[in-house]
N, C-alpha and C positions, 0 to 999 in steps of 0.2 A: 681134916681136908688134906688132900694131895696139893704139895705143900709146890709141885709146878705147876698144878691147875687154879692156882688159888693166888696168893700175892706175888706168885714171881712173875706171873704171864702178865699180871695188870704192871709190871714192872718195864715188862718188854714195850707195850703195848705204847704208856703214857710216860717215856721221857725218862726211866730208869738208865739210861744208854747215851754214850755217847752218838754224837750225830755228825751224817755228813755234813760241811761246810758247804754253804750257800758259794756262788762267785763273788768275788775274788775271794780268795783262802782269808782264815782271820788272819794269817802268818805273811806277814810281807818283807821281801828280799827286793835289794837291788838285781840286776841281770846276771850272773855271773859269766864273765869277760872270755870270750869266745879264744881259744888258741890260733893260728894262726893255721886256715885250713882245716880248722875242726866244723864239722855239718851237726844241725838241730839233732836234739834226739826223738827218735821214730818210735811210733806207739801203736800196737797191731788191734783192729778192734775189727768187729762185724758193722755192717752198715744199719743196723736197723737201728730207729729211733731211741730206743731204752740203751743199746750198743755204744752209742755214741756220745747219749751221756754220761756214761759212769767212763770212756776214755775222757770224753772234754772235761769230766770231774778231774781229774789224774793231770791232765797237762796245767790246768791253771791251778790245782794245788800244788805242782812241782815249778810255776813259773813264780807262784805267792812265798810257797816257803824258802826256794833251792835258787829261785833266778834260772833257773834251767828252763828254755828252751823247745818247744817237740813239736814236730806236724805228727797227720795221723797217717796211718797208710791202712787202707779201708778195704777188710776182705769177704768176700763170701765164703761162708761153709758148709759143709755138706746138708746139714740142717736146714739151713736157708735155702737151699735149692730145692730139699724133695718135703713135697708139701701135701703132697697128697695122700701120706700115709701119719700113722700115727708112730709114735716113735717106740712104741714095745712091738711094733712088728719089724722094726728098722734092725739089721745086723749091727755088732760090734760094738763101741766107744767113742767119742771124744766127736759127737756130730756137730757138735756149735764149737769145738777147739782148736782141733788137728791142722788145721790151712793157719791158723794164729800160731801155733806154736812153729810151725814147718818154716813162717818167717820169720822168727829167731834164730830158728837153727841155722836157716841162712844167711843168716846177717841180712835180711831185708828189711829188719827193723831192730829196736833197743829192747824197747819192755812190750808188753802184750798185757790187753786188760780185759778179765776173765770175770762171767759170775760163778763164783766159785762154785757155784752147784751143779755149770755144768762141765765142772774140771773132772775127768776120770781118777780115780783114786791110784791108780799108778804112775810112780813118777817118771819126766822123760828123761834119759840118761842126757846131760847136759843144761837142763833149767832148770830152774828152781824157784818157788813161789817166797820171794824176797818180801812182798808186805799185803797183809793185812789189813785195811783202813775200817773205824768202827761200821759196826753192822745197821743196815737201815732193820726197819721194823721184820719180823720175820714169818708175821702171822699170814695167812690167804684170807684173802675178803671175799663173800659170796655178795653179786652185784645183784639182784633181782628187779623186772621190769614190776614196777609196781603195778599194772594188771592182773598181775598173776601171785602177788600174793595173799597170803592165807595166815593172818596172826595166831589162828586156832591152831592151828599144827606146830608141833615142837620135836627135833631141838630148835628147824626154823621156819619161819615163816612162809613156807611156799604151799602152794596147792599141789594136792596129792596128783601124781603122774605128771608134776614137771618135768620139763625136759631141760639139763642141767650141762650145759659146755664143756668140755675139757678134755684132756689126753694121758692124763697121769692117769697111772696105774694109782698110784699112792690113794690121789685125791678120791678115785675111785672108789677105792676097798673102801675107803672111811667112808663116803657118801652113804653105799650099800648096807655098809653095819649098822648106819644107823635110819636111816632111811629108804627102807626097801622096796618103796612103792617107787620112788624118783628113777625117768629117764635118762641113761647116759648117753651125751651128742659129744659125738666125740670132733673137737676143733684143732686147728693149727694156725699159725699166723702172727704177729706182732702181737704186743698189746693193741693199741686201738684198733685193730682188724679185729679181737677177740671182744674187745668190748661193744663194741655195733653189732654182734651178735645178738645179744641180750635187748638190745636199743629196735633193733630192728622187726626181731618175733622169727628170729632162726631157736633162738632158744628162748626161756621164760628165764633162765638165770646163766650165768658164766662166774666160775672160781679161777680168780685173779693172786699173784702175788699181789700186798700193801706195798712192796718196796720201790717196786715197775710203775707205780701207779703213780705212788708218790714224786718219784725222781721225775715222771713225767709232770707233775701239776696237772693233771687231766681233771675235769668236772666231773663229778658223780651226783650233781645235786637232784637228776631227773631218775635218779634209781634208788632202790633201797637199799641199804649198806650194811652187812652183817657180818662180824667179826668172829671169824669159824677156830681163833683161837680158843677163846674164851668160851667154845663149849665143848672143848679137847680135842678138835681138830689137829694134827699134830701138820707140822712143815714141812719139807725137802731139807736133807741133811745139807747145812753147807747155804741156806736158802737168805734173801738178805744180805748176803755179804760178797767182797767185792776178791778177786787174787789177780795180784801185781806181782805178772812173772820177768824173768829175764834170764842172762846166758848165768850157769855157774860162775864163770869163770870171768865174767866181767864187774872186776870188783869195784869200779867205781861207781857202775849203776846201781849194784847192791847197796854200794854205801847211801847215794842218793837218794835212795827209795824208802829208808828206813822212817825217815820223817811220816811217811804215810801211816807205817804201820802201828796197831790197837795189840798189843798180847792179849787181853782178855779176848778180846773177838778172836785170835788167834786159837786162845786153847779150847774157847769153844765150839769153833769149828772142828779142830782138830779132833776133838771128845766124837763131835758127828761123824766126820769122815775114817775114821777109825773102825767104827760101828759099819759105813757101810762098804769098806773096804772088807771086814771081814765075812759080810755077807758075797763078798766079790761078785757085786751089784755096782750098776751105775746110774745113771738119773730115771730110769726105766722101771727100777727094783720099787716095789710097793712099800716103802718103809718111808715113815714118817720118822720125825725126831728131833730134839731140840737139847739143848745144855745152857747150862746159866752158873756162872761163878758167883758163890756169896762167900765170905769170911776164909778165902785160900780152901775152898773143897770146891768142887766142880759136882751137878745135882744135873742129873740127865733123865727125861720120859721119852721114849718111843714107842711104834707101833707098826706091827710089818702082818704082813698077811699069809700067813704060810700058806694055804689052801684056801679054796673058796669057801666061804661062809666062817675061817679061822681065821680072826685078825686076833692077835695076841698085841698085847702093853704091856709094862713099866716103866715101874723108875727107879733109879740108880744115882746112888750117890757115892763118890769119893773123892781121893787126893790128887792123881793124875788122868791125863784122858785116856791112855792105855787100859789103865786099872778098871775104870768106869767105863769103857766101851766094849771092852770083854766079857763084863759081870751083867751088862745089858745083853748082847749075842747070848751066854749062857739062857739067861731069864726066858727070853724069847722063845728059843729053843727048845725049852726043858721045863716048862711054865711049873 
């Protein structure tokens, strides 16, 4: 057995991982005592619902462990404005970022809080992604309206020519590979704007992050819930996990942030974005992937889709995430 598709994924899955803290932090601090003419520290977030939790995760685990302090300053992004397209026909980089980071650079704000997936793999001259906090779950959940399923069909349960939500490229090429009868609807929107899809009979199913879902507490008890890990569905590099950026150069917010940050989430992300850095790809790039640290070696599967009807795999195992995100690019490549 493929030793990612087998006890590491039920690792990821059920609680092998550290987790984000509930409110308040388990970590409690006194206030720490304001200078004289010193302002709250500012934390640059997108307004949408999922946006806003993983910054109000960030403020009250920095006021539970640090006693620090932070309003948010609340932005739109390119992303959030143009909606009416799918995002592999959208030009360029950084559509859910670039207005977040532009208020660092300006001193409009202190930290900026990112899912890291949809951080561009190139760094901006001036910040720097100071913490990592563990990773929520990393798997996609396929939500299905229970009318429309179909136990007889496998890998899942849907009736043949569902018509199946989404905008990834990634999630795409893997649906097609394996299910080539299923219609792709291609959606945009928040989470619960993508899941009243499925609720409503715009679609018969929509593929969800587990992470969005969960950090929301949203109900799925009126839909069927199928867990597209665990039948090698692979993720969004970077997918799951949280980047806590801020100025280079402001070293005391570096220092302060550190409490947040997980290394192992760290290097495993880093193993992913590695991989799709040298595809010099960005959330758009059809490439699935995932990495998972056991025993100091780092064990990476992915899946990218060179050409239509060529979705290429492996897996890769080794000691650093350079070393292991290379020899994945190679494999790919050069099957």
């Amino acid at each position: 057995m493929d030793s990612l598709s087998g006890q590491c994924y039920r690792m990821v899955l059920f609680g092998a991982r550290k987790t984000l803290p509930r409110f308040p932090g388990e970590v409690q601090s006194e206030p720490r005592a304001e200078k004289a003419g010193e302002s709250m520290m500012r934390i640059a977030t997108r307004g949408s619902e999922l946006a806003l939790w993983q910054a109000n995760w960030v403020q009250h685990a920095l006021r539970s462990a640090q006693g620090v302090e932070a309003d948010l300053v609340i932005l739109k992004t390119e992303g959030d404005r143009v909606l009416d397209r799918s995002m592999a026909s959208m030009e360029g980089k950084g559509f859910f970022t670039k207005e977040i980071e532009d208020a660092l650079l300006d001193d409009r704000a202190d930290v900026a809080v990112h899912s890291y997936k949809d951080l561009p793999t190139e760094p901006v001259p001036g910040l720097v992604v100071a913490a990592v906090p563990p990773r929520a779950p990393v798997n996609d959940l396929l939500l299905i309206h229970r009318d429309r399923a179909d136990h007889s069909q496998q890998p899942w349960p849907l009736a043949k020519g569902a018509r199946i939500g989404t905008s990834a490229t990634r999630r795409i090429a893997q649906l097609r590979a394996q299910r080539g009868d299923l219609e792709v609807v291609e959606i945009r929107g928040n989470v619960p704007t993508r899941l009243r899809k499925a609720r409503d009979g715009t679609c018969d199913a929509v593929i969800l992050a587990q992470a969005g879902l969960e950090r929301l507490g949203l109900d799925l008890s009126d839909l069927l819930v199928v867990d597209l890990l665990a039948t090698g569905f692979l993720p969004a590099p970077a997918q799951g996990a949280l980047a806590i950026q801020c100025r280079t150069k402001d070293a005391e917010t570096l220092e302060l942030l550190q409490v947040l940050h997980d290394p192992d989430t760290a290097t495993c992300v880093d193993t992913e974005r590695i991989l799709l850095g040298l595809f010099e790809g960005g959330c758009s790039l059809p490439l699935g992937c995932i990495a998972l640290t056991a025993e100091g070696r780092i064990q990476m599967r992915a899946a990218w889709l060179k050409a239509e009807g060529d979705l290429r795999t492996c897996t890769v195992a080794g000691d650093s995430p350079e070393t292991v995100a290379r020899e994945a690019y190679r494999r790919l490549n050069h099957p």
